[in-house]
Steps between C-alpha positions, in 0.01 A plus 500: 500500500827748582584425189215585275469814648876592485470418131232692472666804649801486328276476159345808595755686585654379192209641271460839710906530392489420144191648422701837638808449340298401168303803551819766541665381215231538282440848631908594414474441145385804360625641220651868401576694214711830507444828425772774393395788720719861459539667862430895477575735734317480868474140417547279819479103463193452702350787241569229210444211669140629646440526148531158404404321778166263522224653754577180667896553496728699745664726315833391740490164291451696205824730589686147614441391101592804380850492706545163379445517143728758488776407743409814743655476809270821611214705399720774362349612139688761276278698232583343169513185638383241319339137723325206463204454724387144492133482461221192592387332208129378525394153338383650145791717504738250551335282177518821286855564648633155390291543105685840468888341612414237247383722230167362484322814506 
């Protein structure tokens, strides 16, 4: 009987933990696309990334991309600059996205 129901605990616990880990990684594969964005003067980083973040996104993630894609090691933009803001791709986009890179539109 001690059995059975440690078996049936450990399944369980089992499920809960796959089900989560299943369910993150799923959630981590999105997709971007980047956009060449000009800084002007007054310009700040959170200014540009406000501007292309989701209404669901914080515009520090946003800002973390932007460093990133561009090898930033601070938020320090010059006027004439020239960066790459990565941007989400939604699922049509990313379909149309992958027809353009293969010249099928």
């Amino acid at each position: 009987m001690f059995m059975k129901k440690l078996t049936a605990i450990v399944m369980a616990v089992f499920l809960l933990y796959s089900g989560y880990v299943f369910g993150t990684v799923s959630a981590a594969n999105e997709i971007y696309t980047t956009r060449t964005v000009t800084v002007y003067s007054g310009d700040t980083m959170w200014d540009i990334a406000s501007r292309w973040a989701e209404d669901d996104e914080d515009v520090r993630a946003v800002i973390y991309r932007i460093c990133e894609a561009n090898g930033l090691q601070n938020t320090d933009l010059q006027p004439g600059q020239k960066i790459m803001v990565p941007v989400r791709v939604h699922a049509g986009e990313g379909v149309m996205l992958a027809e353009a890179a293969n010249g099928n539109l």
